[in-house]
C-alpha positions as CSV (number, residue, x, y, z in Angstrom):
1,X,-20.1,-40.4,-2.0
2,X,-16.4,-40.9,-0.1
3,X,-15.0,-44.5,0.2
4,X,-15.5,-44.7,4.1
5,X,-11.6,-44.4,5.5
6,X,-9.9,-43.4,8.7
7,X,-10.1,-44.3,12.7
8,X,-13.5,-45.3,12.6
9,X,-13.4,-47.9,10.1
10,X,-9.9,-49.1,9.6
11,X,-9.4,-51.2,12.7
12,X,-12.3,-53.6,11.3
13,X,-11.0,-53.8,7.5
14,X,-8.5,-56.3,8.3
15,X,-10.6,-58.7,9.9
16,X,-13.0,-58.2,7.6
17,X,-11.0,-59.1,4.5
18,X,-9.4,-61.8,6.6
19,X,-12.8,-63.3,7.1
20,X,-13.6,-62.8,4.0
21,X,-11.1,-64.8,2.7
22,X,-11.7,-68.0,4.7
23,X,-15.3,-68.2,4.0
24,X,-17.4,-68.7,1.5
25,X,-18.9,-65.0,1.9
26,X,-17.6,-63.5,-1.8
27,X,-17.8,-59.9,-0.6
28,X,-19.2,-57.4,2.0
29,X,-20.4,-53.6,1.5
30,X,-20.5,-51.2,4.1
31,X,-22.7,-48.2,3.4
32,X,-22.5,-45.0,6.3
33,X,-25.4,-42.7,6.2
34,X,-25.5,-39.5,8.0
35,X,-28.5,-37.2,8.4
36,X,-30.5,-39.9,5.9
37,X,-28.0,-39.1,3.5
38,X,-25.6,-42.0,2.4
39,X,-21.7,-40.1,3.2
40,X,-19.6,-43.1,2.7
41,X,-19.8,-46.7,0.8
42,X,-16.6,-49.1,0.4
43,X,-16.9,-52.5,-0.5
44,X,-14.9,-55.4,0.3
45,X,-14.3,-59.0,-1.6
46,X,-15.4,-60.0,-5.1
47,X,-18.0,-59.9,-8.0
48,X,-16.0,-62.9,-9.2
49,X,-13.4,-64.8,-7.4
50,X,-12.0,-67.0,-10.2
51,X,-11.6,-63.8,-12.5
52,X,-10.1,-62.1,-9.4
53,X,-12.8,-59.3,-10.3
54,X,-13.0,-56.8,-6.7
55,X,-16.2,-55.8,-6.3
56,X,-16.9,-51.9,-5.6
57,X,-19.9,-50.1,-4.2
58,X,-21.5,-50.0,-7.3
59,X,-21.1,-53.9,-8.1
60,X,-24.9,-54.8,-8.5
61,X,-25.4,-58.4,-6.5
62,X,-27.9,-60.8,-6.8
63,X,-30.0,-61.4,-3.5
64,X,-30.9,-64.7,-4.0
65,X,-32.8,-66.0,-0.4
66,X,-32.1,-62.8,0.9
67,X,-35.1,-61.1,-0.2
68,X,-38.2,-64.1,0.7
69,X,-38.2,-62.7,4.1
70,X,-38.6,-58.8,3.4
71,X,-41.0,-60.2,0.8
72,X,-43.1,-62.6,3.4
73,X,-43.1,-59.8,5.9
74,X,-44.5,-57.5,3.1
75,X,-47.4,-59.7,2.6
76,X,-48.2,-60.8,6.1
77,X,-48.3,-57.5,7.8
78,X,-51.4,-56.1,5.9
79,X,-53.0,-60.0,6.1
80,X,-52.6,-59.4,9.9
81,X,-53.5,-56.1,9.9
82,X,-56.3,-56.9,7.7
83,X,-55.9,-54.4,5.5
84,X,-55.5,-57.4,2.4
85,X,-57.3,-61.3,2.7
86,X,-55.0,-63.6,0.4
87,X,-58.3,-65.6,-0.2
């Protein structure tokens, strides 16, 4: 897997990390797939801020709220569908 580089993605880095670093967002990954086949990961900001730890595409993050929707829509689709009855 490449760290994603050149024309395509370096007009954005900049304002990326610049965002970054006036927000309370600790870091950003980028992942570029090509064919179903991820070509290209780079990741931006940190896995700990106060250590000054960078975080890289292999940092494992915790999801935290981010997952309840994926995991609501995973439940009510077959409720809907009536495939499953929570009852």
């Amino acid at each position: 897997m490449a760290i994603l580089r050149g024309d395509r993605i370096d007009p954005v880095r900049t304002p990326i990390v610049e965002s970054l670093n006036q927000s309370n967002v600790v870091s950003l990954s980028i992942v570029a797939t090509q064919n179903g086949e991820i070509v290209g990961a780079e990741s931006v900001g940190w896995v700990d801020r106060e250590a000054r730890v960078r975080t890289t595409p292999n940092s494992v993050s915790p999801l935290a709220s981010l997952s309840k929707s994926p995991t609501a829509a995973g439940v009510v689709v077959p409720v809907d569908r009536q495939f499953v009855d929570l009852d």
